[in-house]
C-alpha positions in Angstrom: -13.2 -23.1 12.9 -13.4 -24.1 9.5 -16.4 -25.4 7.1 -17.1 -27.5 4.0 -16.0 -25.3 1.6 -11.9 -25.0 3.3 -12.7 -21.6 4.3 -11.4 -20.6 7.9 -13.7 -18.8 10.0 -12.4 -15.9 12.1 -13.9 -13.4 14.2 -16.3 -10.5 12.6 -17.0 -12.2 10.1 -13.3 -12.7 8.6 -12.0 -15.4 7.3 -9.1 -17.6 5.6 -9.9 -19.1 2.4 -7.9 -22.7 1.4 -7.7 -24.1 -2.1 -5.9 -27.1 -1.9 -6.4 -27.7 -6.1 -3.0 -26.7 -7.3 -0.7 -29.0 -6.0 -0.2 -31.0 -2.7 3.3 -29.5 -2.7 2.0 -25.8 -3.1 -1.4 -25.9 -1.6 -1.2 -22.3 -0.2 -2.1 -20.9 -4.0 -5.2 -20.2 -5.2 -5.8 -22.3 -8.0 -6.8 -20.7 -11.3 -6.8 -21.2 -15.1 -3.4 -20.2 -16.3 -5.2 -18.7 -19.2 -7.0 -16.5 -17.4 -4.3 -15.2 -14.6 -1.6 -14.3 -18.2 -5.1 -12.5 -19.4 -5.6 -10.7 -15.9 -1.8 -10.1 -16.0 -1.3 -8.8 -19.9 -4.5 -6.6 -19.4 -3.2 -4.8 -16.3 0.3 -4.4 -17.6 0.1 -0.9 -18.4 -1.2 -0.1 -14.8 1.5 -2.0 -13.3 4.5 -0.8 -15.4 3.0 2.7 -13.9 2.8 1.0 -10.7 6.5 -0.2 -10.8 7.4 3.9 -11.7 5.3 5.0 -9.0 7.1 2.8 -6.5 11.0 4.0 -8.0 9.3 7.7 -7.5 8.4 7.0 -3.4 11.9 5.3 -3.1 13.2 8.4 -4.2 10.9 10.6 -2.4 12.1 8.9 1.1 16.1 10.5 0.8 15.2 13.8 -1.1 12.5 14.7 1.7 15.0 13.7 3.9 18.4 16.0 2.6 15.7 18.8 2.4 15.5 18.2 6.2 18.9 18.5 6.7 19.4 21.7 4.6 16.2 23.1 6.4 17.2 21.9 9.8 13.7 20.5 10.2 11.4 17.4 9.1 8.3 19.6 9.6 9.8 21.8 7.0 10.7 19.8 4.7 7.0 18.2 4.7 6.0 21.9 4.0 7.7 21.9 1.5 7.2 18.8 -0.4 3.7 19.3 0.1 3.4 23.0 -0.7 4.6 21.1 -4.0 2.3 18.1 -4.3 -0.3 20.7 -3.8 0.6 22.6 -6.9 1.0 19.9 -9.0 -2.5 18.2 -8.0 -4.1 21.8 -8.4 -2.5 21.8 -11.9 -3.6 18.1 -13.1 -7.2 18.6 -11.9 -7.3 21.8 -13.3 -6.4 19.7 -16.8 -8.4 16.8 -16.6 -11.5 17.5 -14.3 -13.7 18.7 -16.6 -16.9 18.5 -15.0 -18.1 21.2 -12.0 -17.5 19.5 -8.7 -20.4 18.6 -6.6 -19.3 19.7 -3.1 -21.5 18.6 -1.1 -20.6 14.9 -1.9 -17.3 15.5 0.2 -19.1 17.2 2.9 -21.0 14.5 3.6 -18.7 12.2 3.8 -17.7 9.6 6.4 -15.1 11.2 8.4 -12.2 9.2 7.2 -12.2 10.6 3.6 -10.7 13.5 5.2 -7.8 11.8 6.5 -5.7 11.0 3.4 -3.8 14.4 3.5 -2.8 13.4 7.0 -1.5 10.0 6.2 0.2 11.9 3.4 1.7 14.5 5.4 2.6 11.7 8.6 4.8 9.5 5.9 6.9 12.4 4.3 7.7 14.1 8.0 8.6 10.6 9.0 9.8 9.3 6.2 12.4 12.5 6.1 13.3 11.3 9.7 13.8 7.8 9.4 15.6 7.5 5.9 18.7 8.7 7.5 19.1 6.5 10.4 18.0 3.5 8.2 18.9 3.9 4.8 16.3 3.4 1.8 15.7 -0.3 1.6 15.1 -1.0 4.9 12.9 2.1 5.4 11.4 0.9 2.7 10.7 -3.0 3.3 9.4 -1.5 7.1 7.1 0.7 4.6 6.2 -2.1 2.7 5.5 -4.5 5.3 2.9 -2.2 6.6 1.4 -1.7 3.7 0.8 -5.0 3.3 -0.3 -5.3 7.2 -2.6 -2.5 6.4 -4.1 -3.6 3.3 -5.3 -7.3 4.7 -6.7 -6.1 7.4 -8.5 -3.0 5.2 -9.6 -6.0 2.7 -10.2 -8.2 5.6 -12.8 -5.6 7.3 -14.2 -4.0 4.2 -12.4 -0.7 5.9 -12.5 2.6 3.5 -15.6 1.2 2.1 -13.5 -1.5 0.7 -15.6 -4.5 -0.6 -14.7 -7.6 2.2 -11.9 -9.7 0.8 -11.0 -12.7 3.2 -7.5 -13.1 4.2 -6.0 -16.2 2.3 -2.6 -18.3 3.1 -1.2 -17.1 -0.3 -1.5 -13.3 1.4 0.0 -14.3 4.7 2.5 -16.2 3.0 3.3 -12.9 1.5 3.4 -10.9 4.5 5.4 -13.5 5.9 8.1 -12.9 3.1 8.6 -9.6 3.2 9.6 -9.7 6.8 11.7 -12.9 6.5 13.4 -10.4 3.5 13.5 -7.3 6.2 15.0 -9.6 8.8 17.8 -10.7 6.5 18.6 -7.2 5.6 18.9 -6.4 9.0 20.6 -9.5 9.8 23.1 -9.1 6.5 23.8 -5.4 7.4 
């Protein structure tokens, strides 16, 4: 059901915002001051160029976890591995930076997903060392992709992981869509 404003209503509380104000030909776009999206852009540069690294680093991650598998004869180990050396590293960097005494009874009172992240962490390198080599990198990695996209609309969408509530818009689905229009040609190509 939609309303005045061209915002789709869903269930929960959900819903699909329209802008129809940048063009009839490309009405799935929000529509914005140019200005202001080159500002947005120029401004987060630097996090996105860090981004960008951060994204060649999990590609890589995918196919090393995965030949550590093979030399260890076993996914679970290589996980053990690669996380016995996350672990140090994070101990080190906090031991840098953090320079103020934790308060520890913040995390102990915390919802119970703030405790899950390691597990997410250690469920995508095990998988991620048995996938890579029955699939390759870039497929692996559009599947990855794809679900992080899947994930994070319906995170925004719900306000889940105490998210603020971000409706789902056409430009997002039209997003979604692409990347698995660009994982079905890959498949399709290969």
């Amino acid at each position: 059901m939609s309303n005045n404003s061209g915002t789709l209503q869903l269930a929960r509380g959900a819903s699909i915002e329209r802008d129809w104000g940048v063009s009839r030909l490309c009405p799935i776009f929000p529509a914005k001051d140019r200005s202001s999206v080159l500002h947005d852009l120029v401004s987060r540069l630097p996090l996105l160029i860090v981004a960008v690294v951060l994204g060649v680093i999990l590609v890589w991650q995918s196919p090393i976890n995965a030949e550590a598998a093979r030399r260890l004869g076993s996914p679970a180990l290589a996980g053990v591995l690669s996380i016995s050396i996350s672990l140090v590293l994070v101990v080190a960097f906090a031991a840098v930076t953090v320079r103020a005494k934790p308060d520890w009874s913040q995390i102990a009172s915390a919802p119970w997903w703030a405790w899950i992240g390691g597990i997410a962490g250690a469920v995508f390198v095990v998988g991620a060392a048995v996938i890579v080599p029955k699939t390759g990198s870039v497929l692996f990695l559009l599947a990855v992709v794809l679900g992080q996209m899947l994930g994070a609309v319906v995170a925004d969408t719900y306000g889940m992981w105490g998210l603020p509530v971000q409706p789902i818009s056409l430009a997002k689905l039209a997003g979604i869509s692409l990347v698995l229009a660009g994982a079905i040609v890959f498949i399709l190509s290969s």
